[in-house]
MARLO-728037 format. One record per residue (C-alpha): x, y, z; residue in one letter; residue number from 1. Coordinates in Angstrom, 3 decimals, always signed. Example, Ala and Ser with C-alpha at 12.3 -4.5 7.8 and 13.67 -1.06 7.14 Angstrom:
<nodes>
NODE          X          Y          Z   rest    nr
NODE    +12.300     -4.500     +7.800      A     1
NODE    +13.670     -1.060     +7.140      S     2
</nodes>
This chain:
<nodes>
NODE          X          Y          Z   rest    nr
NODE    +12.093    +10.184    -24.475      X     1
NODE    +11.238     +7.051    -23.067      X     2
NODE     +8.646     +6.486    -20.061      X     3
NODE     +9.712     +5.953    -16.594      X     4
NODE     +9.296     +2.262    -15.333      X     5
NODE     +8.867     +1.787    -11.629      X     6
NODE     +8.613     -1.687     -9.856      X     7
NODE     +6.034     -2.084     -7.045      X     8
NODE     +6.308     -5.231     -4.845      X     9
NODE     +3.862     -5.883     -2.383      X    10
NODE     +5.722     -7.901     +0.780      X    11
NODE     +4.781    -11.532     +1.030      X    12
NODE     +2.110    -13.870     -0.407      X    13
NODE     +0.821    -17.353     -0.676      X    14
NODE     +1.659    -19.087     +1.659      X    15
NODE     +3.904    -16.229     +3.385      X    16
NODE     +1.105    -14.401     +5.364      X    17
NODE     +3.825    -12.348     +6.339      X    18
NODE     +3.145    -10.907    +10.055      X    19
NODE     -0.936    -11.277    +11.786      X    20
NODE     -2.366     -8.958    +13.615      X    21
NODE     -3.918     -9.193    +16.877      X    22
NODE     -7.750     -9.058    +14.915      X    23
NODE     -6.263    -11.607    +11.975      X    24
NODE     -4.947     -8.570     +9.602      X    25
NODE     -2.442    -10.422     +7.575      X    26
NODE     +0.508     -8.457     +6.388      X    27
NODE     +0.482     -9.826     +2.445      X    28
NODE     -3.354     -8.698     +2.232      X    29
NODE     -2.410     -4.862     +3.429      X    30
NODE     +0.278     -4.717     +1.319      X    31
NODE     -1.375     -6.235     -1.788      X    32
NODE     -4.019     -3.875     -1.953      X    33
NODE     -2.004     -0.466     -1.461      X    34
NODE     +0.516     -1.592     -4.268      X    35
NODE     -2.379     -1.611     -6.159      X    36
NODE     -3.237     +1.437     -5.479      X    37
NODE     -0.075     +2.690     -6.145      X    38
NODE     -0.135     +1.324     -9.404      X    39
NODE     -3.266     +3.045    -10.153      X    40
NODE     -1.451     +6.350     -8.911      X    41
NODE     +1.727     +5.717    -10.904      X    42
NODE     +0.171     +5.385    -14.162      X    43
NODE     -1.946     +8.458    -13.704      X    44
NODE     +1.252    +10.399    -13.701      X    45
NODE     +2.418     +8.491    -16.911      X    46
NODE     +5.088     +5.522    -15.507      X    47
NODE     +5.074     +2.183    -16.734      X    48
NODE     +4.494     +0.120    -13.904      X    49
NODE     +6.018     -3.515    -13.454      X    50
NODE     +4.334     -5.240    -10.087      X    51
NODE     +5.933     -8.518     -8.392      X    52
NODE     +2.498     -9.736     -7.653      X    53
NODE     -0.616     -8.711     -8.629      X    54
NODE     -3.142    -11.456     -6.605      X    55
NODE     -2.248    -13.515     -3.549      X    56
NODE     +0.154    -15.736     -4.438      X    57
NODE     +4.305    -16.714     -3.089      X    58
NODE     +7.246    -15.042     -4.675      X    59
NODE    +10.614    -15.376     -3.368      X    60
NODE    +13.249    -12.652     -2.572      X    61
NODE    +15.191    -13.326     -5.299      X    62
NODE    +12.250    -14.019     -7.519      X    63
NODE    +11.219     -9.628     -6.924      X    64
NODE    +14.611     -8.521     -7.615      X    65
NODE    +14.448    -10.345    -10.644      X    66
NODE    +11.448     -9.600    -12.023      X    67
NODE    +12.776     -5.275    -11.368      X    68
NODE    +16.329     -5.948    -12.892      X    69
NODE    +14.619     -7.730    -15.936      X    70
NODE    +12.631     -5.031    -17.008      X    71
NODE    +14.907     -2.042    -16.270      X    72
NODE    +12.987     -0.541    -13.628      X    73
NODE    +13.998     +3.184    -12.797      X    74
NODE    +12.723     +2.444     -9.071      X    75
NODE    +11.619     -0.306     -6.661      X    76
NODE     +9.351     +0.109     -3.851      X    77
NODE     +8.431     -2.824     -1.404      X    78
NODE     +5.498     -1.971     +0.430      X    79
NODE     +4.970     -4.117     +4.409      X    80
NODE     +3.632     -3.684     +7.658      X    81
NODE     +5.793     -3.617    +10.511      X    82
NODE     +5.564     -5.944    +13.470      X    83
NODE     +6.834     -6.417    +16.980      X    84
NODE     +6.147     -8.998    +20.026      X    85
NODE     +6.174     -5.427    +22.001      X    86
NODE     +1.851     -4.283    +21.045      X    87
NODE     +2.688     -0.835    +22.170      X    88
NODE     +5.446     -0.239    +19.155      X    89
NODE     +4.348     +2.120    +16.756      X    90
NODE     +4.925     +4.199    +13.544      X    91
NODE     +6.081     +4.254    +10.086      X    92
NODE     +9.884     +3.365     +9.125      X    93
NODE    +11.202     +3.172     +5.472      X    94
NODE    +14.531     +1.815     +4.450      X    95
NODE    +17.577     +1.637     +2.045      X    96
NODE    +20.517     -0.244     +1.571      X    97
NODE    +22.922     +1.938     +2.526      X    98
NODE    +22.544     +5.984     +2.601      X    99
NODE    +25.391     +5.703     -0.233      X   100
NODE    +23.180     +3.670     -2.244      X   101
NODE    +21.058     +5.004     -5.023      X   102
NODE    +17.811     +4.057     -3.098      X   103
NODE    +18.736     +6.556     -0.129      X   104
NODE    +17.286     +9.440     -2.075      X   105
NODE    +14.041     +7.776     -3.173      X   106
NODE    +13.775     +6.268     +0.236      X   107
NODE    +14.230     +9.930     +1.894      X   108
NODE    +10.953    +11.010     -0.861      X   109
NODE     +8.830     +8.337     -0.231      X   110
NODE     +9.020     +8.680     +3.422      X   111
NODE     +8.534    +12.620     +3.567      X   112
NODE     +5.483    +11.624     +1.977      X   113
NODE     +4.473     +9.167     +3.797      X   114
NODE     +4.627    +11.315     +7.580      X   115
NODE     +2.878    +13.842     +5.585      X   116
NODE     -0.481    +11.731     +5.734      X   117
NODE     -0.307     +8.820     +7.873      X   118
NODE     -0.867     +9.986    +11.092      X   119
NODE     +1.845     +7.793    +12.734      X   120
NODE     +4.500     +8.265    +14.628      X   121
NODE     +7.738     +8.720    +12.466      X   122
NODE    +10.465     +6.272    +13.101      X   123
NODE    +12.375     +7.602    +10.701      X   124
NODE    +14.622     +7.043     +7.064      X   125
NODE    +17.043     +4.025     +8.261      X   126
NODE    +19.194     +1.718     +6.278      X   127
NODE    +19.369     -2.414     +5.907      X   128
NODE    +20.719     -5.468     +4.130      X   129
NODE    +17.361     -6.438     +3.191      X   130
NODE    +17.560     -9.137     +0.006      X   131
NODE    +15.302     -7.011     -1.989      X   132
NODE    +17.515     -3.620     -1.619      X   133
NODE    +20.575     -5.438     -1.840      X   134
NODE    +19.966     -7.866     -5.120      X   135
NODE    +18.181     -4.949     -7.079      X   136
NODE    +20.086     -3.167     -9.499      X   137
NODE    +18.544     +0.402     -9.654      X   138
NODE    +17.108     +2.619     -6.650      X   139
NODE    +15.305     +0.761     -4.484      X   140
NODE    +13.293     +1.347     -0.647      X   141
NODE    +11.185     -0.827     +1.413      X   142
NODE     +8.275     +1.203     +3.542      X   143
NODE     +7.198     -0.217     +6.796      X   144
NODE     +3.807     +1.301     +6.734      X   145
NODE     +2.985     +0.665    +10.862      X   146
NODE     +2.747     -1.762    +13.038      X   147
NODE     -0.109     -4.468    +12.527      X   148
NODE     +1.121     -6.117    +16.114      X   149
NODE     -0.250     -2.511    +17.068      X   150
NODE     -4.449     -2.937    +17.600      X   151
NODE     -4.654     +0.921    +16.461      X   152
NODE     -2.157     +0.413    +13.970      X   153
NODE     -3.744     -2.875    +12.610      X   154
NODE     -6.956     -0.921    +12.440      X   155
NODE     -5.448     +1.829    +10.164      X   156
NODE     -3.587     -0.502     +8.142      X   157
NODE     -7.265     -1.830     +7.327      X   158
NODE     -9.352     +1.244     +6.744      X   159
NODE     -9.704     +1.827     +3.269      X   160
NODE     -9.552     +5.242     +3.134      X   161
NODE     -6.030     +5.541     +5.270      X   162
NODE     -4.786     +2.802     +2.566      X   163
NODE     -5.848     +5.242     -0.420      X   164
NODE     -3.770     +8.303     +1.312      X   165
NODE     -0.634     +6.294     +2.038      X   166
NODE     -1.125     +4.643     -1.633      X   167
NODE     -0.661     +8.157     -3.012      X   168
NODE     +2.114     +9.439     -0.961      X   169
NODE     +4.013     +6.620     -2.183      X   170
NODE     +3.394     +7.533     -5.300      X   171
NODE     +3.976    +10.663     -5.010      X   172
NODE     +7.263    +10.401     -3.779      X   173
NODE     +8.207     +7.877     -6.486      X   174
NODE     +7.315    +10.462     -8.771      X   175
NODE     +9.464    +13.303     -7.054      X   176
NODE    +12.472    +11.003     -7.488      X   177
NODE    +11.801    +10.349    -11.330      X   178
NODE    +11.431    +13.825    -12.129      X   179
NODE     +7.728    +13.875    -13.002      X   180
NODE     +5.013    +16.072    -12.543      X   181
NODE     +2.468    +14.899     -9.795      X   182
NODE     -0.931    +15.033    -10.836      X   183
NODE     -3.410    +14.608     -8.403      X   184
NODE     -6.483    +12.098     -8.141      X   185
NODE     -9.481    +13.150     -9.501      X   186
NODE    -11.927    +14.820     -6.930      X   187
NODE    -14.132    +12.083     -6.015      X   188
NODE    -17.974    +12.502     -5.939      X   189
NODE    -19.365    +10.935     -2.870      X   190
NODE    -22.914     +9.898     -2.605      X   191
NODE    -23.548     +7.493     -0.230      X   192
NODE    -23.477     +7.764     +3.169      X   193
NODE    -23.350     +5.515     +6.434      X   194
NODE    -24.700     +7.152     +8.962      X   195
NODE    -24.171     +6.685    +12.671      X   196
NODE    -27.430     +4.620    +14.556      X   197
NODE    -28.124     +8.315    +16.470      X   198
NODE    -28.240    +10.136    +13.386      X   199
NODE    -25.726    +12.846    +14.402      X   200
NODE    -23.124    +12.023    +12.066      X   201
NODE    -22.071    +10.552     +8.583      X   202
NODE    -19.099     +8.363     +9.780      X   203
NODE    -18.166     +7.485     +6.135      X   204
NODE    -18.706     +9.000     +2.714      X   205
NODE    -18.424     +6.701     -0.443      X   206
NODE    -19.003     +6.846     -4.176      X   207
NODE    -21.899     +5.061     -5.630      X   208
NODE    -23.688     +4.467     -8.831      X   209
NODE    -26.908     +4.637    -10.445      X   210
NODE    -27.630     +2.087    -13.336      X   211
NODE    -30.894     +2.187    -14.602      X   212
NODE    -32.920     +2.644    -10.870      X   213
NODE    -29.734     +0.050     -9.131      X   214
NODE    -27.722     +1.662     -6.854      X   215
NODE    -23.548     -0.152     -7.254      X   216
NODE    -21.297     +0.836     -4.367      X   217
NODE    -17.213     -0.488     -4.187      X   218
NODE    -18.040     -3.587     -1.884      X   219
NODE    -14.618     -3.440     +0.227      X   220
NODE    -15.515     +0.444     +1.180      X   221
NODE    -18.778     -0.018     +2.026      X   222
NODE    -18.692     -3.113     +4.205      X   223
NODE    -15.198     -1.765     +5.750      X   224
NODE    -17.968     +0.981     +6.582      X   225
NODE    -19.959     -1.558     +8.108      X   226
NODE    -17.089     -2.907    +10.405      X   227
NODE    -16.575     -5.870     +7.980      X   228
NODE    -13.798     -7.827     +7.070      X   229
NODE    -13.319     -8.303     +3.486      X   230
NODE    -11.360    -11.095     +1.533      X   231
NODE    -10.966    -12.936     -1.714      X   232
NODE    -11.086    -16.465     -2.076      X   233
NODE     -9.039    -17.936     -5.141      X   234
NODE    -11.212    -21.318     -4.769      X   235
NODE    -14.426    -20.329     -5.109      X   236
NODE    -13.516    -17.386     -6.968      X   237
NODE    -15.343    -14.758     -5.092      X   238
NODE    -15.513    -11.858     -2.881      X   239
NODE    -15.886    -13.165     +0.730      X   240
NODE    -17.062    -10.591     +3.699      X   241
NODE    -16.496    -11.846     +7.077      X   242
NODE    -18.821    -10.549    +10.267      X   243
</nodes>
């Protein structure tokens, strides 16, 4: 029996920022690092996973339907952040071509998921003639994860542990529509903590390790913990954290 193959496309790139938030939370950032997350999640449960972009970089409409109908994918998920000139608009929204399509299904999973864990309002499972649900030859949905136009929402859309959660309900639902057993990430070991400047509570927990007396911590987690901005910069080729 042959493996599942699922297409993950994170929205934008290059030179698309897609939309900016009101702090400078760009859309194609968000979404690049919760596909790949997704990934991760995917191939856990045992699916062959084809991404659209891996790093920061342009890729047209056409260009991600392409890259899903050449390979045979079994699904396609687009992953973006919503945006309005309204601030106060809020909540998560994922979509199909049509509800006669054979994306309206794995739309319907992947968005029960989603409301399951993100805290957001729920705007619902709606339908639209969006390029990369209409040129895509197998099932295929587009999430709208919240609004980064939103200050709260931006703010979620950035916290590394709300990305993780809506990473795996994706997944998760991807993996109800293929038939698959779920399996569940590995219980994580945290033991590092940032403490608040009073002392009365640990305001984030995070997984570190010990190499021969040096403590190694996930940069993005712990200076997200720190109320820093973190970003990669294809020039110089290294991890950039903005204060």
């Amino acid at each position: 029996m042959s493996r599942k193959k699922v297409c993950i496309d994170a929205g934008h790139g290059g030179t698309d920022p897609g939309a900016v938030g009101p702090n400078g939370t760009r859309e194609k950032d968000v979404a690049l690092q919760i596909v790949l997350l997704v990934r991760d999640a995917l191939q856990r449960c045992g699916i062959e996973v084809v991404m659209t972009r891996t790093v920061d970089k342009h890729v047209s409409l056409s260009e991600r339907a392409v890259v899903a109908n050449k390979v045979g994918a079994d699904a396609f998920v687009s992953v973006h952040c919503n945006s309005a000139t309204n601030a106060a608009a809020q909540g998560t929204e994922t979509y199909a071509f049509s509800k006669q399509s054979k994306g309206y299904p794995l739309a319907k999973m992947v968005h029960q998921e989603l409301i399951a864990v993100t805290g957001t309002v729920d705007r619902g499972l709606k339908t639209k003639n969006y390029a990369v649900l209409r040129e895509t030859g197998m099932a295929a949905a587009l999430v709208e994860l919240g609004f980064i136009s939103n200050v709260d929402e931006e703010q979620l859309l950035q916290n590394a542990g709300w990305q993780c959660k809506v990473a795996e309900a994706i997944a998760k639902g991807i993996v109800q529509y293929c038939g698959l057993v779920w399996v569940p990430e590995p219980a994580q070991q945290y033991n590092l903590k940032v403490i608040a400047a009073d002392g009365t509570a640990a305001l984030h927990q995070i997984e570190q390790e010990n190499r021969n007396g040096t403590v190694w911590a996930p940069v993005r987690q712990l200076a997200e913990a720190l109320g820093c901005k973190v970003e990669y910069d294809t020039d110089e080729k290294c991890v950039v954290i903005n204060r």
